[in-house]
Each structure stands twice: as C-alpha cells, then as structure tokens.
C-alpha positions in Angstrom: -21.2 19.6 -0.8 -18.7 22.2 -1.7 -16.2 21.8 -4.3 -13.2 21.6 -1.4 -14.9 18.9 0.2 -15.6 16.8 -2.9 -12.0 16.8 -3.5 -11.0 15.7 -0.4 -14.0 12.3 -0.4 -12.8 12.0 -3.8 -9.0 11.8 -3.3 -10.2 9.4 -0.5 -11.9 6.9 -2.3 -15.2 7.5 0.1 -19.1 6.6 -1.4 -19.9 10.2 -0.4 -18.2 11.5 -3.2 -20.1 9.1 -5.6 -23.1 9.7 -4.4 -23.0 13.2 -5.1 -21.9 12.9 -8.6 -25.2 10.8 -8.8 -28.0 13.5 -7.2 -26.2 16.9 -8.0 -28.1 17.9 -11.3 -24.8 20.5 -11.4 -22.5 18.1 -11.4 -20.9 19.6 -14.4 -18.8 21.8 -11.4 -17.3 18.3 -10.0 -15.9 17.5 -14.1 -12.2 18.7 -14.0 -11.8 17.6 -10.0 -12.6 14.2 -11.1 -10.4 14.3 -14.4 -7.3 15.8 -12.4 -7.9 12.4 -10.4 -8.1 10.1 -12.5 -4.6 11.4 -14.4 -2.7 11.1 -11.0 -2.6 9.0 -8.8 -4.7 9.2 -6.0 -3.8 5.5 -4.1 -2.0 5.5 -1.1 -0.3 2.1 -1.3 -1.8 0.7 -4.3 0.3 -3.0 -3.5 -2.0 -3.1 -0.6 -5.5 -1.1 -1.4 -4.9 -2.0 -5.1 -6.0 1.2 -7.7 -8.9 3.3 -7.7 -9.6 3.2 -10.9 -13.0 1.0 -10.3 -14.1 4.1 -8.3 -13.1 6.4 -10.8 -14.6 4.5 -13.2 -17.6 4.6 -11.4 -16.8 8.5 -11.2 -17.1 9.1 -14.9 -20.2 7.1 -15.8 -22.3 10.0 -14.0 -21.3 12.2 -16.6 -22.9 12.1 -20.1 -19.8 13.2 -22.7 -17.7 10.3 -20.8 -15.4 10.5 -24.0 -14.2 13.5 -22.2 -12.1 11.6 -19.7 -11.0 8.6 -22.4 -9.6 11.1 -24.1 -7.7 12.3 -21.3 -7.1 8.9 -20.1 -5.7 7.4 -22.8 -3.5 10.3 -23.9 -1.9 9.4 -20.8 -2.3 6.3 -21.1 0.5 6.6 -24.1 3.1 8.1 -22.2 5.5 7.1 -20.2 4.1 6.3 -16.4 5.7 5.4 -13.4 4.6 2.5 -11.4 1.9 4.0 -9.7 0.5 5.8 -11.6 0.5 3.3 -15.0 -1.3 0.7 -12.8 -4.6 3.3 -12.2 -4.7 4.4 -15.9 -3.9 0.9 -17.3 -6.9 -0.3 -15.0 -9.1 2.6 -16.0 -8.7 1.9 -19.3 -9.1 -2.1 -19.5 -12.1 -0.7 -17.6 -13.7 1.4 -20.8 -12.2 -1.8 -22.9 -14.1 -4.6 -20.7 -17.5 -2.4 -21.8 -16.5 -2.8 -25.5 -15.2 1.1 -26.1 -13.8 1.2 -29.6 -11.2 3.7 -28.7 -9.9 2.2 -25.0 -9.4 -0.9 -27.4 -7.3 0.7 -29.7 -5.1 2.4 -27.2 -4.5 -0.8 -25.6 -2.8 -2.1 -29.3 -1.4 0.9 -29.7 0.6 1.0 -26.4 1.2 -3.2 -27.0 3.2 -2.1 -30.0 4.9 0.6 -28.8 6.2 -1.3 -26.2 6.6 -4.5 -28.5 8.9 -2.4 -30.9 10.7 -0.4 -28.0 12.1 -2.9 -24.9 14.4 -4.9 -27.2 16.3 -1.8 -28.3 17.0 -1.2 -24.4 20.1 -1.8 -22.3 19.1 -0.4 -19.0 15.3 -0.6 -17.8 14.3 2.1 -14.9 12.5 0.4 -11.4 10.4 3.3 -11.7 8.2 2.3 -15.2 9.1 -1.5 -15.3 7.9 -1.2 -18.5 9.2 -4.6 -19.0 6.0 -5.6 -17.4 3.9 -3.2 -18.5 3.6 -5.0 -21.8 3.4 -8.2 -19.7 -0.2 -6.1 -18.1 -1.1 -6.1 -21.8 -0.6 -9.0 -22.9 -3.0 -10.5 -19.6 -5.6 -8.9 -20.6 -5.2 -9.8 -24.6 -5.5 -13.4 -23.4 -9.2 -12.2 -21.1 -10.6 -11.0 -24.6 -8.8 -12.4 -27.2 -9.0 -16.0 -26.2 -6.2 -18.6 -27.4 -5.9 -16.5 -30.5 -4.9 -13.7 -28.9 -2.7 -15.8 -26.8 -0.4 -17.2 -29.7 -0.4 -13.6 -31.4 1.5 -12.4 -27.7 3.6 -16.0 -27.6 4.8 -15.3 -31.1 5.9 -11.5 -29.8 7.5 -12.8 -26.5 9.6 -15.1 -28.9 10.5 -12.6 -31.0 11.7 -10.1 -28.7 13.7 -12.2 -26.3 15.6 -13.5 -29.1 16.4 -9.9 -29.8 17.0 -8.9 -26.1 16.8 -11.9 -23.5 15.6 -9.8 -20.7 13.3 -7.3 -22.2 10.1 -8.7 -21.1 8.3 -10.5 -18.3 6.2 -13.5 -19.2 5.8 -15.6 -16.2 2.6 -14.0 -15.1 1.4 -13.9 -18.4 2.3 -17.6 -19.2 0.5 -18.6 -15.6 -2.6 -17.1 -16.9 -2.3 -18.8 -19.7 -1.9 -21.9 -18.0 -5.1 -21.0 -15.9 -7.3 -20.0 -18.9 -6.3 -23.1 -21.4 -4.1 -25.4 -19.3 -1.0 -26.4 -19.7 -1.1 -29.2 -22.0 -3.0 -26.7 -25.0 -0.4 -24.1 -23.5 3.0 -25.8 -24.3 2.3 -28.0 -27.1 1.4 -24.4 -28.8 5.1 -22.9 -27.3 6.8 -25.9 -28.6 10.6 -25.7 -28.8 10.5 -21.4 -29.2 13.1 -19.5 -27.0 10.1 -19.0 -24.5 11.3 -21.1 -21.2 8.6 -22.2 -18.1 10.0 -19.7 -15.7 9.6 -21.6 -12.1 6.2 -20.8 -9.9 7.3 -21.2 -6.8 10.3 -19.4 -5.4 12.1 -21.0 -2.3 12.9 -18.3 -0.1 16.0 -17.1 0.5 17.4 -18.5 3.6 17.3 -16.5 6.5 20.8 -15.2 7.9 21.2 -16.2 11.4 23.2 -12.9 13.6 25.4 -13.7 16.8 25.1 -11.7 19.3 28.6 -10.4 19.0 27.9 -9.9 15.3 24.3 -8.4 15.6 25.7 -5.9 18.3 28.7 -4.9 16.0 26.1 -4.3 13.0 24.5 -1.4 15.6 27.1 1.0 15.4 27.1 0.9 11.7 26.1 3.6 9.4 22.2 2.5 8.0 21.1 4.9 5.4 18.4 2.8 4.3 14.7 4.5 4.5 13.2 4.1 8.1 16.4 2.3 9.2 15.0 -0.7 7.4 18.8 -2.4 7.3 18.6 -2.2 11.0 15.1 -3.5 11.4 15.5 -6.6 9.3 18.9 -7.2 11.4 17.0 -6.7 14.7 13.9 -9.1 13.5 16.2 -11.6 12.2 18.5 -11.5 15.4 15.0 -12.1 17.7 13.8 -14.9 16.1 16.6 -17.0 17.5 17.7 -15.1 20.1 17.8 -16.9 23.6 16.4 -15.3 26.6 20.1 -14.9 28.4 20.7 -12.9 25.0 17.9 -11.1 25.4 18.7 -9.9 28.7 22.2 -9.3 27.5 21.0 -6.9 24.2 18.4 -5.4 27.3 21.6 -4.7 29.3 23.4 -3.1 26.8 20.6 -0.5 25.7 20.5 1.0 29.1 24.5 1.0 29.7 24.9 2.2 25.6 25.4 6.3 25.3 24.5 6.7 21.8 21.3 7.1 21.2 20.9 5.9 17.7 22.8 2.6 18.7 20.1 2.3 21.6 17.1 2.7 19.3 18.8 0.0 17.3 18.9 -2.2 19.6 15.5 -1.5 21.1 14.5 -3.1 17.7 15.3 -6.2 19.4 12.0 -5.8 21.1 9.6 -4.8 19.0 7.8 -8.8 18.5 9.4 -9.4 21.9 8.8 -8.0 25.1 11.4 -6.1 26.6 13.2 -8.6 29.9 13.6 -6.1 32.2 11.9 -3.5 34.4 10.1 -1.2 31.8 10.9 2.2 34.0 14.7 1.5 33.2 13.2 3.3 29.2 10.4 4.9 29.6 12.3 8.1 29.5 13.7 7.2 25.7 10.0 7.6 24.8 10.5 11.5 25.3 13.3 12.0 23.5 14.7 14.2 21.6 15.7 11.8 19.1 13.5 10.8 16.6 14.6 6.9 16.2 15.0 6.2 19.7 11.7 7.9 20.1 10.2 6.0 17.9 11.9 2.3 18.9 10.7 3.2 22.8 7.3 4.2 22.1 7.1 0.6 19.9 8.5 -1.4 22.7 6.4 0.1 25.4 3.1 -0.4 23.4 3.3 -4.3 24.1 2.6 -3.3 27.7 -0.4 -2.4 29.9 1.1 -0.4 33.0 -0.2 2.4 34.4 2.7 3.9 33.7 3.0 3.5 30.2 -0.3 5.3 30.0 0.9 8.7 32.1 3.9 8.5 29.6 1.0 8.4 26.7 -0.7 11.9 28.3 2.7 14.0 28.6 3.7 12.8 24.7 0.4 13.9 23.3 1.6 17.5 22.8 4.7 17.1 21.0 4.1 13.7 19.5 1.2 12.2 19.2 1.8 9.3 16.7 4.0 8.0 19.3 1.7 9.0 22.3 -1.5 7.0 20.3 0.9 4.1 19.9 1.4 4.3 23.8 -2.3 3.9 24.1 -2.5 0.5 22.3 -3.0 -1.6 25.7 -3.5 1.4 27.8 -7.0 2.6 26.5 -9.4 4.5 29.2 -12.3 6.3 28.2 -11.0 9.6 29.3 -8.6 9.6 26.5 -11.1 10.4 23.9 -10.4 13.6 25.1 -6.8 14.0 24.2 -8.1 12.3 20.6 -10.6 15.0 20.3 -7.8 18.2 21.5 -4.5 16.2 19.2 -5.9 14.6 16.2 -9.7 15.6 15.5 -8.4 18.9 14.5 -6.3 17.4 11.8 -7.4 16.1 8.5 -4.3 14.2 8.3 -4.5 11.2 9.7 -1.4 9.1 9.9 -1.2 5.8 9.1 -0.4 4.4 12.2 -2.5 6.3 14.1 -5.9 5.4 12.2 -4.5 1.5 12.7 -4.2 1.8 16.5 -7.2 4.2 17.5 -9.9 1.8 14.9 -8.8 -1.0 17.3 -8.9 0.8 20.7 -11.8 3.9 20.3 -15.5 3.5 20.4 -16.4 6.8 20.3 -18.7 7.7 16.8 -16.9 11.5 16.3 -13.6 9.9 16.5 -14.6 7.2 14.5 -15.9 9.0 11.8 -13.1 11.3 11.9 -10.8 8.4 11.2 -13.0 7.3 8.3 -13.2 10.4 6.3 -9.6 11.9 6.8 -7.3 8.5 6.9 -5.4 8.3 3.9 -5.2 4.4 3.9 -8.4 2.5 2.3 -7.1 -1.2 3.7 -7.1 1.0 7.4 -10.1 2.7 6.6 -12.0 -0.3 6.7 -10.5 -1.8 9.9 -12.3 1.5 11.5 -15.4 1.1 9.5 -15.2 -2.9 10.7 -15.8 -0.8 14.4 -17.6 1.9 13.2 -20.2 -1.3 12.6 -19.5 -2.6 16.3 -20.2 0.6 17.5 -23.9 0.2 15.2 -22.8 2.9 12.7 -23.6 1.5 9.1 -23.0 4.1 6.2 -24.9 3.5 2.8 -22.4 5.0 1.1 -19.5 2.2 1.6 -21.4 0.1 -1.3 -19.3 3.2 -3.7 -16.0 3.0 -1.7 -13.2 2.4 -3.6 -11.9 -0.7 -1.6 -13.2 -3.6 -2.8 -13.8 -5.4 0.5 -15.5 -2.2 1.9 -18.1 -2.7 -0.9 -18.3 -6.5 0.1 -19.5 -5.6 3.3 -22.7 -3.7 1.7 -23.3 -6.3 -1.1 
C-alpha cells in the first residue's frame, strides 16, 4: 500500500488501513500520517458517526514507542479545542486512561483544573469550545473511575463554581450519570441543600408554529440567509404538515404562475415529504436550471416519482450535475445506468454525501459498490452501502477495524 493510499483509508476510518499497520514490518513510514490524524479531526459528522478515536486508538497500539502519540495527544489535549476536534482527543485520551496510562491520567486532572479555575472568571463562552461542557466530559468520566468518591470531589467543584458564576458549567449530564451509577437516593442525600439544582430530564418540545397559507406564502419572498435555506425549509415542513390538499394545489399553482425563481424553489419545499398535486411535466424543466436552489428543490420533488420521464430528465443532468441527476434516479433505477455511475462518479474520489445514500439503496453492481465504500466520506452511509455490498454477497474482513461501531458489529 503506498503512503497516498494509507492516508486516504486512514482519513476514512476503513479496516484496510489497520490492517496494514498490523502486517507491514515498515510500518515505521505510516508513524507521522497517523499522528497528523489523530491531532485533527478526521470525522465527518461526529454527532452522527461519533469520533474516531477508537480507530485511532487502535492505530497507535501497532506501534511500539506509543508514548510518541500521548505525548502529542495530550499536548493538545491542553489547549484550547473546538468542538470537533476536543471530542476525538478527549476520547483518545480517556482511551490511554481506561488502560491505566499514568500520564493520560494526569492530563485528564490537569485539564479538570484548568478548566475548574478558568469558566467562573468568564462572561461570554464561544459555541465553538463549549468549554462549559468540556469540564462536564471530565467530570463523566471521574465518576467511571473514581467511583462515588470521585463523584463528591466534582459535586463539591460544581458548587463552588456556580456560586462564583451561575452559568459557567453544565451538570445535568453529569448528575444523570450519577443518578445511573449510584441512584438517586445516595445521589441527592450527598447534594443536600448546595446551590446544585436537579436540572429537568425531559424537555417538552417547543410547540410547533402552525403557517397560513397567506402567511407561509408571504414568508417566500423574504430574504433567508440561513445555511442551505434552512429558515425556508423548516417553514415549508412545518406549513405541509397541516396543509390541506385544496392548499396544496393552491401552493402547486402558485410555483408554476411565480417568476422568481428562488421564490419557486421555496415553495417547491412544500413538496419535498409530499408529493407534488399536479401533472409533474408542468417542472420538470426547473430540474435544469440554472439556479442552484430551484435546482436543487425540483430534483427533490421529482425523486418521489417513478415516470419514465423523470428518468430521461436523470440522463441529460448527469453531465452538469450529477448529485441532482443520482437523486433523479431514486425510483427510476435501470440497469443501464451503471453506466453513467461508472462515466460521472467512479472517476471521483469524492463521493457526496447524498449520492453514496441514494446509489447504496438503488445499485447492485460490486465496482460501484466498492467505490462507494472506500471513497464516501460518511461512516453512518458507508455502512448502509456495506449493508448491500453484503446483499450483493461481498463480505470484507477488514470491517471488524472500521471505525464505525456498528460496522464492527456486523463482523463480531
């Protein structure tokens, strides 16, 4: 395996990369690739996947001088991280702790303090570090190895600080552990009548606003700069959920009679959980144009149907979109399109996220398969495609090293 191509299994969480470190007596040459990842994060939605750090960890234990990394690690470790990136070293370093290393320990108290002395002298804390939880992280996994002892040490801090600065920590997670590990009873009788208050479990949604037509229509022609038009899409979603159909037809009406094209694709958001009320010809021409959103919103719409159709309109959008033409494909699947997979997207190792969702449901052919599986960036996707790469009787050894848990399960 060259040294590009470990990078790239590597960065992808695959078993290949693994298994290389295991059988390559050199792999002394694989040592800073594998450091670089493990100080960066190399997750593509950790909220979803959750970190890699399990695989990294894995990573590291090939090597012999494995104090090479921790040092590394946990020099980071002591800096300040953002989001992302704190959650893969904080897990690769509770990691080293969990086997009893002396000096992941220490960092762990080191950084507790830190923090402990640090978030009640501050006013304002960043969405980017939330190191307001951070410390909360630490204090979880006191409680996993400290016991109850360790447990009062982190009540007694919580205390302290919030009398100091009310909002300067998070405890309910921390406190629900707590609860879990000791129960409730040992739990509060210990908390007494401190500053610490039970934060409430369960949060009632909020309630969901209900649009008029008039009003959902009117919301349309306003300025959304939110990322992927979000504003709109929560509007539109909201709207169909208690839309009626002589509304529906109405918002339909209005989409082909609207000039602007941005309003259109706003209201073609309308249909993108409901199908679309009249004859689907009247926007199939949306779906090549020129305008990114509308684009987009007519392309999603279409998907939801299976007409010839919709599948010529798939063939002319492969060469100047082919996110959108894949989409197109969703219902629309015939064998010959493996060809236009093999010409638009085997010759890419970039693999967008939507496209490796659609063509693991919809392809059964083992090149594009595998292509999917070593190129998708996604590790929660990649193992929708492996879950057909294994209808399709392709079984890879390798997936007991992936670096998505459930991926593993499948081999265990």
């Amino acid at each position: 395996m060259t040294t590009k191509t470990f990078t790239h299994h590597l960065r992808k969480g695959l078993g290949s990369a693994i298994i290389e470190l295991q059988t390559n007596p050199n792999r002394e040459i694989y040592r800073e690739i594998v450091l670089r990842a493990c100080l960066f994060n190399i997750a593509y939605d950790p909220q979803v996947e959750g970190t890699k750090s399990w695989y990294l960890y894995t990573a590291i234990k090939t090597f012999e001088d494995t104090d090479y990394f921790l040092d590394a690690i946990t020099e980071k470790f002591q800096k300040r991280l953002w989001s992302r990136l704190w959650w893969q070293v904080r897990d690769l370093v509770f990691l080293f702790a969990r086997d009893g290393n002396r000096k992941a320990l220490d960092a762990i108290d080191e950084k507790y303090n830190y923090l402990k002395n640090k978030l009640p002298k501050m006013k304002k804390f960043d969405w980017k570090y939330f190191e307001h939880q951070q410390i909360e992280d630490l204090m979880v996994f006191k409680i996993e190895m400290g016991g109850f002892d360790a447990f009062k040490q982190c009540a007694d801090d919580i205390n302290e600080m919030i009398t100091i600065n009310p909002n300067c920590v998070s405890y309910d997670e921390f406190l629900m552990h707590a609860e879990e590990k000791f129960g409730k009873e040992m739990v509060w009788e210990y908390i007494g009548e401190s500053v610490i208050k039970k934060p409430p479990y369960t949060h009632e949604p909020p309630p969901i606003k209900i649009f008029k037509y008039g009003e959902f229509k009117k919301s349309a022609y306003e300025k959304d700069d939110s990322p992927y038009f979000s504003k709109s899409r929560g509007r539109a979603i909201n709207f169909s959920r208690q839309a009626t159909p002589e509304e529906f037809e109405k918002v339909a009406n209005d989409i082909i009679s609207e000039p602007d094209e941005n309003v259109k694709a706003k209201l073609l958001l309308t249909f993108r959980r409901v199908d679309f009320p009249l004859d689907i010809g009247l926007i199939l021409p949306y779906a090549l144009s020129g305008n990114d959103f509308l684009r987009e919103s007519a392309a999603k719409v279409l998907s939801h149907f299976k007409d010839e159709r919709v599948h010529d309109l798939a063939t002319q959008l492969f060469e100047r979109d082919v996110v959108n033409a894949v989409k197109l494909l969703k219902n629309n699947w015939e064998t010959s399109d493996a060809a236009y997979i093999r010409k638009y997207v085997l010759r890419s190792k970039k693999i967008p996220h939507s496209v490796q969702t659609t063509l693991s449901e919809i392809a059964d052919c083992g090149d594009i398969l595998m292509h999917l599986y070593e190129n998708g960036d996604c590790t929660y996707c990649r193992h929708k495609t492996i879950q057909a790469m294994i209808k399709n009787n392709i079984i890879l050894d390798e997936w007991k090293y992936d670096s998505y848990e459930q991926t593993r399960r499948l081999i265990i």
